[in-house]
Steps between C-alpha positions, in 0.01 A plus 500: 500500500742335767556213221689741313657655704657195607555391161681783461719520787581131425628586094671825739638202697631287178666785335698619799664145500568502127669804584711391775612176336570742174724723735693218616572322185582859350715567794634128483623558181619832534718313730633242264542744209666809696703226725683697761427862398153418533355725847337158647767250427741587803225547772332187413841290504572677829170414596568125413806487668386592834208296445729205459694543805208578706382138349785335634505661832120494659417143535198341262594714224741409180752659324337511212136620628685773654685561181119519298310673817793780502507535118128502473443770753772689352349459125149590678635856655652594157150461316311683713732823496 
């Protein structure tokens, strides 16, 4: 009885990521399309920005991964609303 429960928790599991990488490459593109009158596009290039300088300034980290961890966080927030 546990064997299927698991089973099904796991397929649960899988479909919840299919979602989530659905909802980004929906909101991705949403973003391309719409370009700046698209609701995500300015908070995530804010996002990026101040990633990016935050890169530059704390030592160890690079422009650029600031640039992707800002952006990506940014991107993240706007899915889940």
């Amino acid at each position: 009885m546990s064997k299927s429960k698991s089973d099904q928790s796991k397929k649960q599991s899988a479909e919840t990521g299919k979602d989530w990488v659905q909802d980004t490459r929906d909101e991705i593109a949403g973003m391309v399309k719409d370009g700046f009158d698209h609701e995500s596009t300015k908070p995530v290039l804010k996002a990026a920005a101040v990633g990016a300088v935050a890169g530059v300034v704390l030592p160890g980290v690079g422009l650029a991964a600031g640039l992707v961890a800002g952006a990506g966080l940014a991107l993240h927030h706007a899915i889940r609303k």
